[in-house]
Backbone as ProteinMPNN parsed JSONL, in Angstrom:
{"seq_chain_A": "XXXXXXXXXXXXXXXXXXXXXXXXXXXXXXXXXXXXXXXXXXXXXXXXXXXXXXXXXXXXXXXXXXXXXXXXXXXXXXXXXXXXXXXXXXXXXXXXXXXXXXXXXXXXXXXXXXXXXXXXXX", "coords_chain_A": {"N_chain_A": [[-5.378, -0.083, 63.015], [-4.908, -0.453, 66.554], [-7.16, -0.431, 69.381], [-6.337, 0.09, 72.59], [-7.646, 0.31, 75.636], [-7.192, 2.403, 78.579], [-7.472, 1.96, 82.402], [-7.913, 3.813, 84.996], [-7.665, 5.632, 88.11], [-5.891, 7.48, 87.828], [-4.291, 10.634, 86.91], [-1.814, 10.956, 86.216], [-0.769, 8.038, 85.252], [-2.296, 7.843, 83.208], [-1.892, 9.54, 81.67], [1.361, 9.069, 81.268], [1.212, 6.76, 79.92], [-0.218, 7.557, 77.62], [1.788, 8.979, 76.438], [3.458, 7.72, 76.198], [2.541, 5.863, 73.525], [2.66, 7.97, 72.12], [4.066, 8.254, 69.525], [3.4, 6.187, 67.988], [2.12, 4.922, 65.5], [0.315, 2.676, 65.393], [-0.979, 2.002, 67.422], [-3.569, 2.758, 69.356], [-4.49, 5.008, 72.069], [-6.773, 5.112, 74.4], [-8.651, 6.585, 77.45], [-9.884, 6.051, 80.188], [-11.122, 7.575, 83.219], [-13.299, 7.718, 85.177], [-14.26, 4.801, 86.772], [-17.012, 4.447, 86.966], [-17.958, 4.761, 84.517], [-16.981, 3.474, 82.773], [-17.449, 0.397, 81.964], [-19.736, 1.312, 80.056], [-17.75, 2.653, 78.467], [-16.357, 0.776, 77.266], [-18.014, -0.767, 75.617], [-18.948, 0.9, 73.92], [-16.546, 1.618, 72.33], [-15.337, -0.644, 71.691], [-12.489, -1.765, 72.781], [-9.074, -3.001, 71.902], [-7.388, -4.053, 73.635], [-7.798, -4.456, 77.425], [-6.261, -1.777, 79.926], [-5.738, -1.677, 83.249], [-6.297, -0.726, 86.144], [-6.438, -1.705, 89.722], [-7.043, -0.45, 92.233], [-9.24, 2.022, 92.596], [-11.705, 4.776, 93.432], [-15.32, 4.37, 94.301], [-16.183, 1.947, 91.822], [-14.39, -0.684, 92.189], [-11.111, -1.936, 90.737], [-11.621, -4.772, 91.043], [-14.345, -5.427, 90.826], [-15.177, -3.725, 88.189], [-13.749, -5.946, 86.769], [-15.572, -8.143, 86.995], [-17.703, -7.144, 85.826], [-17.295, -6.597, 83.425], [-16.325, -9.355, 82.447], [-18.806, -10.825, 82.914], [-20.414, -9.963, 80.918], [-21.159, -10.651, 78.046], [-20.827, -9.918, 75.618], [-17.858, -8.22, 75.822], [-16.43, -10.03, 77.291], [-14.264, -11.091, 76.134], [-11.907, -9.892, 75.669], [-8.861, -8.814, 75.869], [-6.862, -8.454, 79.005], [-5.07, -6.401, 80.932], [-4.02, -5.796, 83.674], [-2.832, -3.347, 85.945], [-1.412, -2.845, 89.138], [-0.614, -1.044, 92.64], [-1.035, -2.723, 94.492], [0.627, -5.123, 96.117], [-0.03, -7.551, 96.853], [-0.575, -11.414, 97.65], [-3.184, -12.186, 97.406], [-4.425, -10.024, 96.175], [-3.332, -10.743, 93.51], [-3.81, -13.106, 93.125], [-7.029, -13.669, 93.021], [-7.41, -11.691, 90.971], [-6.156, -12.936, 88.813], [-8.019, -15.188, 88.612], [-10.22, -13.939, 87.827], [-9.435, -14.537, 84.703], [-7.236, -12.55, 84.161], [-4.972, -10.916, 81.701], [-2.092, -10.715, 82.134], [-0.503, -9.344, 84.723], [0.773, -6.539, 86.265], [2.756, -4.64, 89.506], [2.668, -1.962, 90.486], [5.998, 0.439, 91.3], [6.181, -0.044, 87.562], [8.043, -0.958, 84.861], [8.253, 0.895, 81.844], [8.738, -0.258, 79.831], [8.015, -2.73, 79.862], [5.15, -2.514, 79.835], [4.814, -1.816, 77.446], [6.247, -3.612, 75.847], [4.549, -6.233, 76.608], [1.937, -5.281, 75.438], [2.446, -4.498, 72.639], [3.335, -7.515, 71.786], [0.862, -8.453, 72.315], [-0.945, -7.724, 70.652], [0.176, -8.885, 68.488], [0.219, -11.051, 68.452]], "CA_chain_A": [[-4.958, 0.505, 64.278], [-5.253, -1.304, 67.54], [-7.25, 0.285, 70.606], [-6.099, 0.226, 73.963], [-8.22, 1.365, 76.875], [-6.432, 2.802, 80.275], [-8.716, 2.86, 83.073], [-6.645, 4.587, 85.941], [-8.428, 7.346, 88.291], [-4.368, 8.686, 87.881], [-4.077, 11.102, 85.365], [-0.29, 10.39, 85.665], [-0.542, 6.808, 85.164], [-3.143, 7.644, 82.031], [-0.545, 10.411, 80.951], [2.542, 7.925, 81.168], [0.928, 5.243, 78.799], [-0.511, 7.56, 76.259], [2.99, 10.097, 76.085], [5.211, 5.987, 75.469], [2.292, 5.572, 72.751], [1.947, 8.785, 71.166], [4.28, 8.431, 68.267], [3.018, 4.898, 67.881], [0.319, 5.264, 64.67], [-0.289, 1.753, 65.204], [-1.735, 1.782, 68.531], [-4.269, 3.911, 69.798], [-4.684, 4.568, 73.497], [-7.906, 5.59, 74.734], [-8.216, 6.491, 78.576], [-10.96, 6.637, 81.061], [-10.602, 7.958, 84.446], [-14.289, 6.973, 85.633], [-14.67, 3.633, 86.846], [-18.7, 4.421, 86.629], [-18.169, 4.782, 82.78], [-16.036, 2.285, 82.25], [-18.116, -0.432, 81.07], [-19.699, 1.933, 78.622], [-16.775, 2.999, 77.301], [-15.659, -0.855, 76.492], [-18.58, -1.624, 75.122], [-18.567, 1.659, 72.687], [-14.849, 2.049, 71.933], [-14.193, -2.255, 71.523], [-10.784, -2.304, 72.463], [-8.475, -4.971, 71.463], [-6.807, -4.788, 75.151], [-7.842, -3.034, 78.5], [-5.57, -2.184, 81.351], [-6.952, -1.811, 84.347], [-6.037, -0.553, 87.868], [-7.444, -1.968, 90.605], [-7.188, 0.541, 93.366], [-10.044, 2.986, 91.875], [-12.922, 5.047, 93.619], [-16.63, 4.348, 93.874], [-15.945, 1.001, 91.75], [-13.048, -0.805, 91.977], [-11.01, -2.97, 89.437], [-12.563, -6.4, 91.081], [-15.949, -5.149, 90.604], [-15.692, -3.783, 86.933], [-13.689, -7.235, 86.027], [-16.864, -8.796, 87.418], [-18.646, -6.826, 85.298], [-16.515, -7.487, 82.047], [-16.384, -10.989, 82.811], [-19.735, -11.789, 82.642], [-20.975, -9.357, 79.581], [-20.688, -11.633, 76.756], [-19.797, -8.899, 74.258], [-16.641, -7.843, 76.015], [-15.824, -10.767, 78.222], [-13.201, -11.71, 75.545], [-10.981, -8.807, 75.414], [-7.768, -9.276, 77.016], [-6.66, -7.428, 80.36], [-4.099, -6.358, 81.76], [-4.012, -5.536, 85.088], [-1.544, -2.106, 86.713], [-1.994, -1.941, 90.219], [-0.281, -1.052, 93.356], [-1.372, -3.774, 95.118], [1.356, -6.409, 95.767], [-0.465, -8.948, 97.817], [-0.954, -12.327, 96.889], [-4.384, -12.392, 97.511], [-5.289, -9.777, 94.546], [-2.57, -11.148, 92.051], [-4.321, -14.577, 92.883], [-8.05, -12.945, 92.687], [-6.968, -10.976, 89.31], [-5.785, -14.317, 88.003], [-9.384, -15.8, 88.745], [-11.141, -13.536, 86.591], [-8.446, -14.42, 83.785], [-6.001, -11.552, 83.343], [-4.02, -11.679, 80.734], [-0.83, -9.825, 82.402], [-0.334, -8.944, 86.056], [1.968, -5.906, 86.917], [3.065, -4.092, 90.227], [3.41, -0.214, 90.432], [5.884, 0.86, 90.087], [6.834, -1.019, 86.545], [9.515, -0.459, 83.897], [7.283, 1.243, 80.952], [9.416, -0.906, 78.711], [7.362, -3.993, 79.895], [3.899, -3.178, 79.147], [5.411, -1.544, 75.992], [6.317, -4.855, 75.083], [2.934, -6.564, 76.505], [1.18, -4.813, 74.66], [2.744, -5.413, 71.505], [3.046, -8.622, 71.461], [-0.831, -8.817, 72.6], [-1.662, -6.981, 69.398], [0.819, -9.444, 67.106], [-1.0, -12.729, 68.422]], "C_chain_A": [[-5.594, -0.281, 65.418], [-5.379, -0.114, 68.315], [-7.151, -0.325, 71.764], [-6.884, 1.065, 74.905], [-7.54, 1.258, 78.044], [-7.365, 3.238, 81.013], [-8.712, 2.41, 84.71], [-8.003, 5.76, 86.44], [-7.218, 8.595, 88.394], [-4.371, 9.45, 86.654], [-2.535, 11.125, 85.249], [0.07, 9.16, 85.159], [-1.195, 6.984, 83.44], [-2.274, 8.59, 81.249], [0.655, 10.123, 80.431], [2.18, 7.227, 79.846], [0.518, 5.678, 77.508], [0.518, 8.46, 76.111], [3.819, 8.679, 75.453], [4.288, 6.019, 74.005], [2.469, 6.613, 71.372], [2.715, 9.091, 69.735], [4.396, 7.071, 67.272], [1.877, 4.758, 66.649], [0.226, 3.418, 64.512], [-1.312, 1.081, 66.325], [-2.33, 3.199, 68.882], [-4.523, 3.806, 71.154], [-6.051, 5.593, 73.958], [-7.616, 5.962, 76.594], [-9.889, 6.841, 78.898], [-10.84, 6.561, 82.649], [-11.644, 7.935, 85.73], [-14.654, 5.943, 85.534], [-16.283, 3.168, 86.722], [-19.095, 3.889, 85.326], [-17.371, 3.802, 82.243], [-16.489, 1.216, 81.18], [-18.942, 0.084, 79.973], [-18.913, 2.258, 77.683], [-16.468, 1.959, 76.389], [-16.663, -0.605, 75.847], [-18.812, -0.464, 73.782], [-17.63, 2.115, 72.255], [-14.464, 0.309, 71.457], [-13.221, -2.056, 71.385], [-10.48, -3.42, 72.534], [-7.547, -5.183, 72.813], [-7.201, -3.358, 75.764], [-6.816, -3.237, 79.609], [-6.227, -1.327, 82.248], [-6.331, -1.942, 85.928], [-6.816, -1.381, 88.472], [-8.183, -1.453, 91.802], [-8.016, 1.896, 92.742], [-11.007, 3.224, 92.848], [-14.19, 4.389, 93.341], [-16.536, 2.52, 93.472], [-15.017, 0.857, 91.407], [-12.421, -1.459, 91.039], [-11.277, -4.342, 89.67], [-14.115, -5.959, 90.299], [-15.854, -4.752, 88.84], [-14.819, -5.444, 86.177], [-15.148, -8.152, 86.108], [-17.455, -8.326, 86.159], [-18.085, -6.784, 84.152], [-16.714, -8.629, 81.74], [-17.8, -11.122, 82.713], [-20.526, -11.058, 81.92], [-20.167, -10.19, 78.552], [-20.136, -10.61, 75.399], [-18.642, -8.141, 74.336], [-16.051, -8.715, 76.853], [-14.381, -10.895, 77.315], [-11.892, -10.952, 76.02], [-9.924, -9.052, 76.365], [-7.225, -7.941, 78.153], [-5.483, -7.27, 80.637], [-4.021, -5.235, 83.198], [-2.794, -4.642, 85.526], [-2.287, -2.063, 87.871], [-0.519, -1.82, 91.43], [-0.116, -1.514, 94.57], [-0.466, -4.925, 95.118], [1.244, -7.436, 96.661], [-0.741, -10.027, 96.947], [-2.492, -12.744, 96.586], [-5.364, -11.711, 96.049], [-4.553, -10.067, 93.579], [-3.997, -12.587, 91.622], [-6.455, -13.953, 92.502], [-8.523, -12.538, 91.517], [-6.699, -11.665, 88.905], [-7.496, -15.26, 87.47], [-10.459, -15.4, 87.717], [-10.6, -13.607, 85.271], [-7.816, -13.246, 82.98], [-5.408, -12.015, 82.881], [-2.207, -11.407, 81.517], [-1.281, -9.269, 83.887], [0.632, -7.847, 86.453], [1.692, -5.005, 88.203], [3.365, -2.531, 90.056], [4.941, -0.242, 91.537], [6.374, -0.163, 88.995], [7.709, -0.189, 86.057], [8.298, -0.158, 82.65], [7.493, 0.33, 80.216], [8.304, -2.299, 78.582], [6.144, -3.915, 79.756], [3.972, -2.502, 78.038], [5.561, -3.32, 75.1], [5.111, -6.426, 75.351], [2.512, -6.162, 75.549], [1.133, -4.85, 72.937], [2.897, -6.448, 70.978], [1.608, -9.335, 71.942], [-1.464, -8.634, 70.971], [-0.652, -8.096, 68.139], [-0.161, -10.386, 67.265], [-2.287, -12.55, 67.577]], "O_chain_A": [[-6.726, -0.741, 65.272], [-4.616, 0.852, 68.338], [-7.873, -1.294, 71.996], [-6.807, 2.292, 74.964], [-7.283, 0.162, 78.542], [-8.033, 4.259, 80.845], [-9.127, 1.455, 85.367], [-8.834, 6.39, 85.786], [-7.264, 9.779, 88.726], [-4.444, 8.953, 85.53], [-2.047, 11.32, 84.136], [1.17, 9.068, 84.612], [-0.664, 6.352, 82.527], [-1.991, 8.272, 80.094], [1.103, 10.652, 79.414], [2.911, 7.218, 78.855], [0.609, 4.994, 76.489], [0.065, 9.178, 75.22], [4.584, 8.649, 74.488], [5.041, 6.195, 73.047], [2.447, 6.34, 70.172], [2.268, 9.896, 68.918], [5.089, 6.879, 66.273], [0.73, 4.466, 66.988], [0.056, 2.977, 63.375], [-2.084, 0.127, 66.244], [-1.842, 4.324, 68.766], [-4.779, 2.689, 71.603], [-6.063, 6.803, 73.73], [-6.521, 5.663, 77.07], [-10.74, 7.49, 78.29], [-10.484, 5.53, 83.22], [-11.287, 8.055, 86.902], [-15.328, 5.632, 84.552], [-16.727, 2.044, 86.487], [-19.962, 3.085, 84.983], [-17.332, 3.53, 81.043], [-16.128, 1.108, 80.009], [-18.951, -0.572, 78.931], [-19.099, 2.238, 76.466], [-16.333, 2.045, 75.169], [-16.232, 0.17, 74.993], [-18.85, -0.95, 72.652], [-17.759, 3.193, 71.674], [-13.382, 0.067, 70.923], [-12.682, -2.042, 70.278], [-11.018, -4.456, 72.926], [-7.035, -6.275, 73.063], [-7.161, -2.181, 75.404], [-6.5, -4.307, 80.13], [-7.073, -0.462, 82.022], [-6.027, -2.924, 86.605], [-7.825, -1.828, 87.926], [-9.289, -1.728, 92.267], [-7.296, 2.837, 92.41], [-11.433, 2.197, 93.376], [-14.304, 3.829, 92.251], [-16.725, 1.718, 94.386], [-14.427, 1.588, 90.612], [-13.232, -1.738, 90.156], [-11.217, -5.139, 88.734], [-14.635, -6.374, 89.263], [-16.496, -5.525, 88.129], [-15.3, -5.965, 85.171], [-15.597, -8.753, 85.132], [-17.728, -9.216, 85.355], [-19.025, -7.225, 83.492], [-17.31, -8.928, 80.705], [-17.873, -12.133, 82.015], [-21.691, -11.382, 82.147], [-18.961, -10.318, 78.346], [-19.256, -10.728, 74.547], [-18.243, -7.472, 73.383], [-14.995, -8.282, 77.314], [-13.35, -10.767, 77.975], [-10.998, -11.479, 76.682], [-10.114, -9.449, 77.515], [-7.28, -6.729, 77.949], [-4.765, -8.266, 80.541], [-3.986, -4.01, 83.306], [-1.697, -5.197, 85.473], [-3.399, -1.542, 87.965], [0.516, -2.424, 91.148], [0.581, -1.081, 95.487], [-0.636, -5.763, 94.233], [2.161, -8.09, 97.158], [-1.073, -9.868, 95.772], [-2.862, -13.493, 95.682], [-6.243, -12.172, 95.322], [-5.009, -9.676, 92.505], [-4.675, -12.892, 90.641], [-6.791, -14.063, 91.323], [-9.617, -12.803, 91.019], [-6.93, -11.316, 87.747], [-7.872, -15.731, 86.397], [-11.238, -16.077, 87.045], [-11.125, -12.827, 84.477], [-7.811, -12.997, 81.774], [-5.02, -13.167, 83.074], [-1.281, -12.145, 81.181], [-2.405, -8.799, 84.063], [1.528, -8.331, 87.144], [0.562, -4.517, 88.245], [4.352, -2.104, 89.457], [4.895, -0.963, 92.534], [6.977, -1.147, 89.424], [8.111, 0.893, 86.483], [7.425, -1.019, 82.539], [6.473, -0.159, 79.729], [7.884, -2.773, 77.526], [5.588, -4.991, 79.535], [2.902, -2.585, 77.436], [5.058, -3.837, 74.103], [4.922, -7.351, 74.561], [2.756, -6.828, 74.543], [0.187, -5.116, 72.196], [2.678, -6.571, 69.773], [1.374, -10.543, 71.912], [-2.27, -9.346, 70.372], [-0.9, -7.958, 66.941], [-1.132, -10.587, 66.535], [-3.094, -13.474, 67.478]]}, "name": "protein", "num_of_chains": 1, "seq": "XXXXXXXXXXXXXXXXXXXXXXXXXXXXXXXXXXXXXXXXXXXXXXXXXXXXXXXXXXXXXXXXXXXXXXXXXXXXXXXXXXXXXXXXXXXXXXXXXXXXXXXXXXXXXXXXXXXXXXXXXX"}
């Protein structure tokens, strides 16, 4: 089983992604809705992909990529990036810290349905 972490301060956005997964027994979707806890969670849940708002309370999704990015025991993990942000400045930003996947709110579910699966075949 492959885990997925969602880490959204929406509980509609974290509601959305684990209702597409939930008759999925090959993916598991985890969620966390505190950007505080975040980096604990990665680092005791190892998921095999996180997605990752950027528009979050307290800390935002630059700041915990920062802080992904340069912990060597979860830097790897691949990202994908949901935000509502469609400037070029944080696509290009969010590129910098190497996301794997870039999307715009709103998306088509279909497409990080099919991210996501083909993250987990590679």
């Amino acid at each position: 089983m492959h885990k997925v972490l969602v880490i959204d301060d929406s509980e509609v956005s974290l509601f959305l992604i684990k209702a597409i997964f939930s008759d999925d027994n090959t993916i598991e979707i985890l969620t966390e809705k505190d950007s505080v806890n975040a980096v604990d969670t990665i680092r005791k849940e190892k998921p095999d992909i996180i997605i990752l708002d950027l528009m979050m309370p307290v800390i935002n999704g630059f700041d915990l990529l920062e802080k992904i990015k340069s912990d060597s025991a979860i830097k790897q993990i691949p990202i994908i990036v949901i935000t509502a942000s469609q400037d070029e400045d944080s696509y290009n930003r969010a590129m910098e810290y190497g996301v794997n996947e870039y999307f715009t709110k709103p998306i088509e579910m279909k497409n990080i349905v099919n991210c996501i699966k083909r993250m987990v075949a590679s």
